[in-house]
N, C-alpha and C positions, 0 to 999 in steps of 0.2 A: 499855599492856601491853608489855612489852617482847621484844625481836624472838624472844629464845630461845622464850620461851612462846606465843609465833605458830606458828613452827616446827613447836614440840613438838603441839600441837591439829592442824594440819593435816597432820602427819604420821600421827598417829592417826585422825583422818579417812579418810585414803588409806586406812591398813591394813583400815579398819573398811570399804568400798568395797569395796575388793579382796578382803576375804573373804565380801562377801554376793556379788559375781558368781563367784567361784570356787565357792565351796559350794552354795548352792541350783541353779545350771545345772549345776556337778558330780554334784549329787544326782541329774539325772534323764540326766545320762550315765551313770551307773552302773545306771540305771531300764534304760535302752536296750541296755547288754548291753556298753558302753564303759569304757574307765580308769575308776580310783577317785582317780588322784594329782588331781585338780583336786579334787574336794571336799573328800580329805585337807588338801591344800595351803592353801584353804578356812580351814580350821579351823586350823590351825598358825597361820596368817596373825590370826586370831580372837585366837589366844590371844598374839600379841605384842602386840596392840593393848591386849589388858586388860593385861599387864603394865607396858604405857607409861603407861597412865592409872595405876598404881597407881607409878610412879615406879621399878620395880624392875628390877635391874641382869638379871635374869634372860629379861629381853625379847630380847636379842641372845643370849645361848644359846638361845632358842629358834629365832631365827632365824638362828644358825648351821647348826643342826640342821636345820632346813627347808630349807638352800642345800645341806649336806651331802646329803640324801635327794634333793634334784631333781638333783642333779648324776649321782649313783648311777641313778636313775630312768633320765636321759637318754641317758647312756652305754648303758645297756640297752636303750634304743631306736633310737636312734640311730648308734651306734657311734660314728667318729671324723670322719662326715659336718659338718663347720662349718654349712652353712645349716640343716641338722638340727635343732642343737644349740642356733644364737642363740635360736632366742625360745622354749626352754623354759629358758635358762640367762640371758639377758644384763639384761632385763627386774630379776631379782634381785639379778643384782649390783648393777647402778645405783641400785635401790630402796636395798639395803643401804647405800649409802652412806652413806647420813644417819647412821647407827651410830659413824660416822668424822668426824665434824664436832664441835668445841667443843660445840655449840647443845645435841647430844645428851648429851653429859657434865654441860653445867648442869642438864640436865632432871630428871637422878639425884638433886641436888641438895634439901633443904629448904628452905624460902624463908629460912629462919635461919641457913642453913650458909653459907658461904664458898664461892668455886669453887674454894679448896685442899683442902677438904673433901668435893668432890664424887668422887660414887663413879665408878671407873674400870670401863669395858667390858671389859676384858679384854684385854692382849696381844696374844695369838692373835686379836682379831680383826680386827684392826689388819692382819695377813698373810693373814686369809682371801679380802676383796675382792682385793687383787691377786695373791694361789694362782691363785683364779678368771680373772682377764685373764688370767693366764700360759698355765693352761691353755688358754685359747680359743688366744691366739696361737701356741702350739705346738701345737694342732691345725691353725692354718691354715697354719702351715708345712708340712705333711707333705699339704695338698689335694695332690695333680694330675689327671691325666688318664689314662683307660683305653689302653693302651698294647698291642702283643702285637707281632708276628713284622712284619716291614716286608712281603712278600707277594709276589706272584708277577711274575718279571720274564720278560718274553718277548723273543725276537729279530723287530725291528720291521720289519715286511713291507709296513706303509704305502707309499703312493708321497712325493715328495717336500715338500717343505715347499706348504701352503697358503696363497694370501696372501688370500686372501675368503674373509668369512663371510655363504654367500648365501642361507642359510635360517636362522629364528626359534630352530632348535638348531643351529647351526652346520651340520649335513649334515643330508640329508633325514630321517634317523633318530633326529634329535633328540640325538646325545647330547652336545653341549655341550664337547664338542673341540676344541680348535685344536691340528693338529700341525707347533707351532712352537717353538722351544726358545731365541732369544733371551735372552729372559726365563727365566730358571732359577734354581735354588734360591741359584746363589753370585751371583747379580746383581742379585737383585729388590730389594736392597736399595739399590741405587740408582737406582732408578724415581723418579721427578719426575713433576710434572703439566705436560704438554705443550701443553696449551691448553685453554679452556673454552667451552664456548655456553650462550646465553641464549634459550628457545626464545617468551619472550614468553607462553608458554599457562601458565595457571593451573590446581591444583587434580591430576587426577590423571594420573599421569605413570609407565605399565608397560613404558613399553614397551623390550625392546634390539635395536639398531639392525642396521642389514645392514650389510655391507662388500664392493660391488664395482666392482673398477675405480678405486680409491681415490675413493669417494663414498661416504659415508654415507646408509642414506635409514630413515625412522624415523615415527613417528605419535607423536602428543599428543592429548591431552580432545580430543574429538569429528572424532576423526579426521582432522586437519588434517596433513599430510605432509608433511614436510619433505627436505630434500637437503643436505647439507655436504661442502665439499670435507674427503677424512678427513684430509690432510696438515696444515692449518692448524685446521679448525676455523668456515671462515667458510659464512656460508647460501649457499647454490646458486642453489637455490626454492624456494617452499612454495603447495601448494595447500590449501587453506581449504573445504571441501564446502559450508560454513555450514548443517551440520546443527542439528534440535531434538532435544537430548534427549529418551528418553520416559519420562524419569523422573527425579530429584529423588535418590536414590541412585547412589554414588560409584560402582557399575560401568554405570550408564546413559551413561556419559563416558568409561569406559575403551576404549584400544585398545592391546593389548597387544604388535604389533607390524605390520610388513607383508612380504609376499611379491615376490618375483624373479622374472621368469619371462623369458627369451630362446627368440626363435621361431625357429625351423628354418632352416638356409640360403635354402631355397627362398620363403621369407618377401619379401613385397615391401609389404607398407602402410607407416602410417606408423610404428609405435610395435613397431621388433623386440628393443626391449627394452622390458619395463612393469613398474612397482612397485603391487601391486593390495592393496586394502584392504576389509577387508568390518566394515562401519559399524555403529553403534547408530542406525541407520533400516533396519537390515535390508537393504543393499543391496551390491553386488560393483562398486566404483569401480575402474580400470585407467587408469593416467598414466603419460605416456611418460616412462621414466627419466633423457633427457637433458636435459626442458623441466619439468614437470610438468603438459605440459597432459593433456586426458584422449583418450585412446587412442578416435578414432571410429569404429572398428570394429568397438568390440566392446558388446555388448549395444544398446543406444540411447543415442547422445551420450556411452560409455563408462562406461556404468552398466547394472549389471541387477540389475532388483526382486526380493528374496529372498522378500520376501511372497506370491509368485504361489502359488498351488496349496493355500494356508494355510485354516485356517477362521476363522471369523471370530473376533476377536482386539482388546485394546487393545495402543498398539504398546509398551507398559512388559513384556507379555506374551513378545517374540518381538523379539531381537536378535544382535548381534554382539561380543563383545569380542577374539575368537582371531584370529589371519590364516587365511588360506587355506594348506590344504595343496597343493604343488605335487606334483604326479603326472603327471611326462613330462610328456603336452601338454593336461592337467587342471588346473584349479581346483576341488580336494575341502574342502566346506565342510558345517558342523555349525550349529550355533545355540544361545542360550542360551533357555532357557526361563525365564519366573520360577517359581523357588522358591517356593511355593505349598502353601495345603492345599483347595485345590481339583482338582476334575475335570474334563478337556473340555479344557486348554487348546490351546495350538498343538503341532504335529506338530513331533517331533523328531527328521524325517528326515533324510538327510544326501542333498545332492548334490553331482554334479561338471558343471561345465561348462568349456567350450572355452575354453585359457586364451586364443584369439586373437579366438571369436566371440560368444564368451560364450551360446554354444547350450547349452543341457541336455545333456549324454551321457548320465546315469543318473540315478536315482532309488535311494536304500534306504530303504525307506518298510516297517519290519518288521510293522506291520499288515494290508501288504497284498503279501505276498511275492511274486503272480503279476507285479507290474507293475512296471519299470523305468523305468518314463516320467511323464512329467507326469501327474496326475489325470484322468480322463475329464469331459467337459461335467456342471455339474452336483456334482463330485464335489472333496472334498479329501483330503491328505495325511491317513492315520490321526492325528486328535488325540489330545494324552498322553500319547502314546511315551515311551521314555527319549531324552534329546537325548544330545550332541556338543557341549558348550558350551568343551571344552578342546581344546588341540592335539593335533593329529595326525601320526601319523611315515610316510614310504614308504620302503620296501623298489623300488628301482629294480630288482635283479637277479630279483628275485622277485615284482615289479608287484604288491604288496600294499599299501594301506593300511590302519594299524595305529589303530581309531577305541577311546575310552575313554569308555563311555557312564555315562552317569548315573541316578539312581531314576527310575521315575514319581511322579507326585503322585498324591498328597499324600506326603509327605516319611516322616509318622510314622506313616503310618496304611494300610497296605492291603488292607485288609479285600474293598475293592474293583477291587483289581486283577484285570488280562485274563491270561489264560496267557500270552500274549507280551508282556507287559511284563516277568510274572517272568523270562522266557525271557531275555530279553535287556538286564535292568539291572544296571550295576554288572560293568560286565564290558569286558573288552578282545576287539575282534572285527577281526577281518582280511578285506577286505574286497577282490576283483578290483579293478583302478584300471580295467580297460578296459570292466569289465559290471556291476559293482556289485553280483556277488552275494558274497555273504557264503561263504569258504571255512571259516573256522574261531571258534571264542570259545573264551574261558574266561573264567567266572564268579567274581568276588571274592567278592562276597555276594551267598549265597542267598535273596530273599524281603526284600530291603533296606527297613527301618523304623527306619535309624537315620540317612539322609541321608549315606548313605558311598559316594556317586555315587565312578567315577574321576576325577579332579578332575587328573591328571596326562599330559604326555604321555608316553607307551610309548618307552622309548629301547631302539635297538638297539644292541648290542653281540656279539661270538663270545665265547663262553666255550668252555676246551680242559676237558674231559671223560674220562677214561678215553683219555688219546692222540688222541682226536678234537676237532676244531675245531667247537663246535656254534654255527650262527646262531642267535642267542638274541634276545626280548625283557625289557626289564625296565620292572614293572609296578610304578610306586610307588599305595600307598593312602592314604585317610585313615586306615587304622587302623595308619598306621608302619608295615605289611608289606611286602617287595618280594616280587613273584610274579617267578620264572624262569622262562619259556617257549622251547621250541623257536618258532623265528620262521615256522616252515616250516609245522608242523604242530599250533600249540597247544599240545602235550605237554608236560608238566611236565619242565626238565633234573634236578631232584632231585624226588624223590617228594614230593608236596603231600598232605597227611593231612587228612582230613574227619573233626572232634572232635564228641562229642556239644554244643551249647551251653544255655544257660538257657531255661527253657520256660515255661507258665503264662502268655498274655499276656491282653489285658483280651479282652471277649466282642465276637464278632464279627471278631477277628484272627486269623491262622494264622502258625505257624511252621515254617523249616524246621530237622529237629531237630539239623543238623550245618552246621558251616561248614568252608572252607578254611584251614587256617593254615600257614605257610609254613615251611619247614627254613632261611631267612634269618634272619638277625639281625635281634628286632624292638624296637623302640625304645619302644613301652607297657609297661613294668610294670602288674600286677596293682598295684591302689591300696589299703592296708590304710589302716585309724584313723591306725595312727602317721603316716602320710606326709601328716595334715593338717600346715597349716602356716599361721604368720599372726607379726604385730610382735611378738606380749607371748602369756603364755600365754593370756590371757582369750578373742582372735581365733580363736588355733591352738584351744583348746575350742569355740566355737562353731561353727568348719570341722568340728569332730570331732562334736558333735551332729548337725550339717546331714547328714552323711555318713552317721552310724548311720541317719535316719529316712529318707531314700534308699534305695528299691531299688538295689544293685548288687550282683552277680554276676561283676564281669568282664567283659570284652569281650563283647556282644551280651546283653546285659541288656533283656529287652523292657522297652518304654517304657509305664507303667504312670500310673493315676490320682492313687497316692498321692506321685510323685516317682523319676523315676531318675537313676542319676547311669549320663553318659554318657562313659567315659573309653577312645577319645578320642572328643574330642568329632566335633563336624562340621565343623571348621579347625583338624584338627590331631591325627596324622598330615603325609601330603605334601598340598601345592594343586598349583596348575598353576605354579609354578617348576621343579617335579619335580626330577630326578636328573641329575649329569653323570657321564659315564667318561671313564676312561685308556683310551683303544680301543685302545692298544700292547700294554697287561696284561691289561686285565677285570677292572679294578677300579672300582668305583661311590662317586660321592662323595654320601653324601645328608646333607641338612638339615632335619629334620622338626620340625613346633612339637610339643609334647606339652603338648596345650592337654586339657581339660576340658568339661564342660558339664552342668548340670543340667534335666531335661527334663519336663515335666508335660504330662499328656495331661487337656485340656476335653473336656467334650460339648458339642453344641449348645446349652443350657438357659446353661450357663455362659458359651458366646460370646456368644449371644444378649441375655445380662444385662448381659455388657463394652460393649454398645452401640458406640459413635464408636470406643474404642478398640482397636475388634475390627480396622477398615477396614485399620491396619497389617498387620495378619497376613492377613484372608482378601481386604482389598478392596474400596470402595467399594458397590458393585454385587451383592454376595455378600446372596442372601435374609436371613440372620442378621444380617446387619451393619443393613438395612435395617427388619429386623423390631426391634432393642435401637434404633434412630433415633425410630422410629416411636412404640413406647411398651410399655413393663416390662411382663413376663409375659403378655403375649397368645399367643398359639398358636403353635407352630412352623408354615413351611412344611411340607407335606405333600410326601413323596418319589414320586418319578414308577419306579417301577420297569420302563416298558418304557426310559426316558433312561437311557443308561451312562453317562453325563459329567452326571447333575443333581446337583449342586453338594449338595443333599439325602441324598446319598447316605453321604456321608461325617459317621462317627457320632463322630470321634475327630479334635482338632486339638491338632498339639504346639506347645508354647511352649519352645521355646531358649533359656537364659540362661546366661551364662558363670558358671564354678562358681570365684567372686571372692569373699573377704571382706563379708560386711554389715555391717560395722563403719565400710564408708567408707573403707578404706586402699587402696582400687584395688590391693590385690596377690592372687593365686590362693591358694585355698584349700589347696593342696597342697605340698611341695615343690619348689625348682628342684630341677636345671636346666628350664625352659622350650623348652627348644630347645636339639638338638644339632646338630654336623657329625661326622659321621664315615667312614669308609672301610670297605669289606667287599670282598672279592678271591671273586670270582664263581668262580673257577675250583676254589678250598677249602673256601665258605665260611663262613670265617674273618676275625673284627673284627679289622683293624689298629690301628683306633683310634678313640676318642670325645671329644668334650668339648664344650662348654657352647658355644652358636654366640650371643655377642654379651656386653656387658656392663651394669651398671646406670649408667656416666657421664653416659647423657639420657634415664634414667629413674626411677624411686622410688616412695615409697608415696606417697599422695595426690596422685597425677601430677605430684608434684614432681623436679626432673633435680635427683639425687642426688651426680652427677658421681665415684662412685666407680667405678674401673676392676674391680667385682669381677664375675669371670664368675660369670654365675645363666644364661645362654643368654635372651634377649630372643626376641620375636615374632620369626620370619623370613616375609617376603615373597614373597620369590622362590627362585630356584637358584643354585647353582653354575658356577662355570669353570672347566675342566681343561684341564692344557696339557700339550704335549710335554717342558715345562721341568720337570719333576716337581711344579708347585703346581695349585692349587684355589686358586681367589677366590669372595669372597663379600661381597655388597655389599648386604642388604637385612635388615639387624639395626637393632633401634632404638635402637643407641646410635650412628646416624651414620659409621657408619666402614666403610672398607672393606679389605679381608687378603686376605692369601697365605701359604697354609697347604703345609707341605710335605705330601704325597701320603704320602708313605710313614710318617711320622713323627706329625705333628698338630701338629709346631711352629709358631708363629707367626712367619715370614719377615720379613713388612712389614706396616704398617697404614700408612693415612693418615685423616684427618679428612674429614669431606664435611659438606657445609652444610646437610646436612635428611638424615633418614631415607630410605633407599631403601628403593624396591619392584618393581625387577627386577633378573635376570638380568644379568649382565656378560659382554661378549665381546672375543675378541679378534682383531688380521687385520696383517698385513704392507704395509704403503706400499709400493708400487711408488715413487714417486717418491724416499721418502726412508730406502729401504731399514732403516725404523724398525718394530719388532712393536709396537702401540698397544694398552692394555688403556682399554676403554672403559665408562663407568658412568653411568648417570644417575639424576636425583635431583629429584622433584617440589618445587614452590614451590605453598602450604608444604607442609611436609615431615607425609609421615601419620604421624600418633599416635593412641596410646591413650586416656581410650575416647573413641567416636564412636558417636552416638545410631545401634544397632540397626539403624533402618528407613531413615533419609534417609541414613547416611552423613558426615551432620554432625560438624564437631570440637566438644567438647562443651567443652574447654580454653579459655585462652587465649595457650597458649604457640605459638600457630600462628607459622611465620616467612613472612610473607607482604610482598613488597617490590615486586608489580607485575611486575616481568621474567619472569616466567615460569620454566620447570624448567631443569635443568642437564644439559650433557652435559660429561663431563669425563672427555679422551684420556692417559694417563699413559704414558712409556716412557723409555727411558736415553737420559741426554744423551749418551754415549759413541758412543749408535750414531746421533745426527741428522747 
């Protein structure tokens, strides 16, 4: 057979394909209450394929005419948004091409006729394929970025230049400032890389480093500390704890950074400087910062067990990944709980202890608000609290700690929560450093069922007000909002408005009927049909089905039986990278992922039937899990109604899944961008500016590195750097690279390449010795990607760059100033 009539069959093939998945899944979008253009599309698509089989020239006008109507279609939906546009437009063109080939003009042809005899398609459609490219390309001429007024400039009242950065956010407050100006908007562009280290640790790698005294001191997987001289780069020491994970998931390993603490004059032991780390064994390690041996004054052997006072627990249950917050002569500390749809587990008290003897000072144990101290004989910390698993900011003038708590468990389901759980989840609460009692909160989410813990830490910054300088905090969420608070006294500095929200949840859940929404710039969009998104129209249709038979509502859409869609999801909004400021201006740099998620609520009957593969979700040991091992359809445990923590209790278990293509293209079902940077001037506010935080160059569809430099905003990881110099850096986008962004503008200053995907925070600090501003970054071996199996944390790829040496730290600054 000869190759034209090859062609010609499997071209007709295709069409006949593409029109039984367009039309029949179109039909019952149209069922569902969605577009009609896919089944139209469908059937236009139907009728070139029979015009092809019948040989006639009229095939291409009709699929003129169906490029004509999608184009018109998408424009109306889309406007002149590019990522919009491609894959309800681009899909077509390339199809159409075939229409432009020899192959197809023989096809016209009778098997008697000549190919001088063969019928022509038409002129015109020879210029409609490339009308089409034109158009795209002169839409992507005209992308940019949301732009507005450059913002408010203050006269700088700071003290002088800082050369250390001796806390986890650069000052106790967290806001990720260095006010240093080296480095500025007319120089950054001769930034070099000044040196690099090889930390030898594998695997995951959060952590950004301290700077004092020109020493680096830093954490790796399982908390192993390290020391670098910061002028060069080379190791100091490293102490090795040779902890066991207690768990098999990537944050059982994490240690996201370590704490400073210098003791009083009057200090006489050995260690009156210590770098203190608080572990994934649950425990408050202290090494003297000159040596790194372990400080033996404090606690026993220079360690104290975090477990004490706990109830009983596996240790995968109750860890560490934050440092310790420093509070004057305190180590204020939180905990991570697991994420669970269980009841009972460990207390997610917060305490502080003696940064020199590692004695207990207090207790906030909010189930048991009489007592400030250790547990009585006999007795533990209230289990299933909300924890403190993120960083913490102090207020030194004001001796406050600013703690940002998390849901209780079960995540999705509270049917059975205590009054003080709701009292105090999902909220930012300020906290005496010296007695531990709680002066003030405010509540993000009411009645939290959607796992929208605060996940961030509370940075302080003054915002001016009506002529007034007000001490403020600012509260990133998961749900993209910032909360502005009086730092003093809670209060809202702009009026925060309690909205009515979606109601109707399943039976045996309550809600509450109003939430907070903030007079900030919030970075969720409401999610209509259109804003599905996918390669080719057939994905983007099936995102658009997925999304009609979803419960959604909007933001705070109870999590229902039949399917909700969660936007955002529960990583995404802010994590605990949080937000940086200009604390000159008051202006806030944030980076939020604007991720997704589709949520389904089981009952017992249904976990109980998942058997083995329940143990992921509720755990080994969980009646259900034990009962589907044992043998299908046998009775449930029976509920213990005087036990508040029987595991029995909870009638309702959510299942998390990212709201991703099922088609297999590893891309979201929605629209980019995926993730923004942007700027907002606290003092108006007013968006200076947004745009798309990262590119697709080490990323694509089928977790293929695409290598196009086009912004769609990638997963971000971590936070921001701001500097005196007018920029913001950002170094935890997964396209490898890391930038400096002007502050006022969104221009991109500098980029450089980095060897693996980051996933922290970058800082900066001044060499005393070589009078050099060093911006510092680092970068796990191998570098995390997407996706990574759920539960273990596994890379599921095989594009891991893994070489044995362990993670990166890598110091950049102007050779002009070494």
């Amino acid at each position: 057979m000869k190759l034209w009539k090859i062609g010609h069959w499997v071209m007709i093939v295709l069409f006949l394909l593409v029109a039984v998945l367009l039309t029949v899944p179109g039909a019952y979008l149209i069922h569902l209450g969605g577009s009609g253009y896919y089944a139209l599309a469908g059937l236009g698509t139907a009728a070139v394929a029979v015009q092809m089989v019948r040989r006639k020239n009229s095939a291409v006008r009709i699929y003129g005419a169906l490029l004509a109507a999608t184009a018109v279609w998408a424009l109306v939906e889309s406007g002149l948004d590019l990522f919009a546009l491609l894959p309800r437009l681009a899909a077509w063109v390339v199809v159409g091409g075939w229409f432009l080939t020899p192959w197809y003009r023989r096809s016209l042809t009778r098997d008697h006729e000549s190919d001088d005899q063969a019928a022509h398609p038409g002129k015109w459609w020879y210029a409609a394929p490339a009308m089409a490219s034109l158009a795209l390309l002169t839409v992507a001429a005209f992308q940019g970025y949301e732009r507005g007024d450059p913002g408010s400039v203050r006269q700088t009242t700071a003290p002088g230049l800082a050369t250390d950065w001796q806390h986890y956010g650069g000052a106790p407050g967290g806001t990720r400032f260095a006010p240093i100006d080296q480095i500025n908007t007319q120089t950054v562009g001769e930034l070099k890389e000044i040196w690099r280290y090889r930390t030898g640790l594998e695997e995951d790698f959060k952590a950004t480093p301290l700077a004092v005294d020109d020493r680096l001191y830093l954490c790796g997987a399982r908390n192993v500390v390290i020391a670098l001289d910061a002028a060069n780069g080379k190791e100091v020491w490293r102490h090795d704890p040779g902890l066991t994970p207690p768990d098999k998931h990537q944050y059982a390993i994490t240690c996201r950074g370590v704490s400073y603490h210098q003791a009083s004059a009057d200090y006489a032991g050995p260690c009156p400087r210590r770098i203190v780390t608080a572990t994934v064994d649950a425990s408050l390690i202290a090494l003297d910062a000159r040596t790194g041996r372990r400080c033996t004054d404090f606690g026993i052997d220079g360690r104290v067990d975090l477990r004490e006072g706990m109830s009983a627990h596996q240790p995968k249950e109750y860890y560490h990944t934050s440092p310790p917050t420093v509070a004057g002569d305190k180590l204020v500390v939180g905990g991570l709980v697991l994420d669970s749809q269980r009841l009972g587990l460990p207390s997610g008290v917060v305490r502080a202890f003696d940064a020199v003897s590692g004695k207990l000072a207090w207790a906030w144990d909010l189930g048991n608000p009489g007592n400030r101290g250790a547990p009585g004989p006999g007795e533990t910390y209230t289990p299933g609290t909300p924890n403190v698993w993120s960083v913490m900011s102090y207020d030194p003038e004001l001796d406050l700690v600013y703690a940002p708590t998390g849901n209780a468990n079960p995540d999705y389901f509270g049917g059975e929560r205590r009054d003080f759980d709701d009292s105090w989840s999902s909220a930012v609460v300020a906290i005496d450093a010296q007695t531990g009692e709680p002066r003030w909160k405010f509540q993000t989410v009411h009645h939290d069922i959607w796992d929208y813990d605060v996940p961030a830490q509370p940075v302080l910054v003054d915002v001016d007000r009506d002529g007034e300088r007000v001490p403020s905090v600012v509260v990133p969420t998961k749900m993209g909002e910032l909360f502005l608070l009086d730092r003093r006294t809670g209060e809202p500095v702009y009026p925060i408005e309690e909205r009515p929200v979606p109601q109707d949840p399943v039976l045996g859940e309550y809600l509450s009927a109003t939430q907070p929404f903030s007079p900030l710039p919030n970075f969720h969009p409401y999610r209509h049909e259109k804003d599905m998104w996918g390669l080719t129209p057939i994905d983007q249709m099936v995102c658009r089905i997925e999304y009609r038979m979803m419960r959604y509502q909007g933001m705070y859409t109870p999590p229902s039986r039949g399917g909700t869609l969660l936007a955002p999801g529960n990583f995404g909004g802010f994590n605990w990278g949080s937000v940086s400021v200009d604390a000159d201006n008051g202006l806030v740099v944030a980076a939020p992922m604007l991720l997704a998620h589709r949520l389904l609520l089981a009952d017992q009957k249904q976990v109980a039937e998942a058997g083995p593969r329940a143990a992921a979700l509720l755990g080994e040991d969980h009646p259900l899990v034990k009962t589907g091992e044992s043998s299908q359809g046998t009775s449930l445990p029976k509920t213990d109604p005087t036990d508040p923590y029987d595991p029995m209790r909870v009638k309702y278990f959510g299942i998390p899944m990212p709201f991703m293509s099922r088609l297999g293209t590893a891309v979201p079902c929605f629209e980019p961008p995926w993730s923004r940077i942007a700027v907002i001037d606290l003092n108006t506010k007013e968006l200076l500016w947004s745009r798309p935080a990262g590119d697709m160059s080490d990323a694509g569809p089928f977790n293929l590195r695409s290598g196009l430099p086009i912004e769609v905003g990638t997963a971000v990881r971590a936070g921001t750097l701001t500097t005196r110099g007018g920029l913001t850096f950002l170094s935890s986008t997964m396209d490898a690279k890391v930038r400096a962004f002007d502050i006022r503008t969104g221009e991109i200053k500098w980029q450089a390449d980095l060897p693996g995907n980051g996933q922290s925070t970058p800082m900066s600090f001044l060499s005393q010795k070589t009078g050099q501003q060093l911006l510092v970054v680092t970068v796990p071996n191998p570098s995390w990607r997407y996706p990574r199996d759920p539960q273990t944390g596994e890379y599921l790829d095989s594009q891991a760059r893994r070489d044995g040496k362990g993670g990166y730290v890598i110091a950049y600054g102007l050779p002009s100033a070494h």
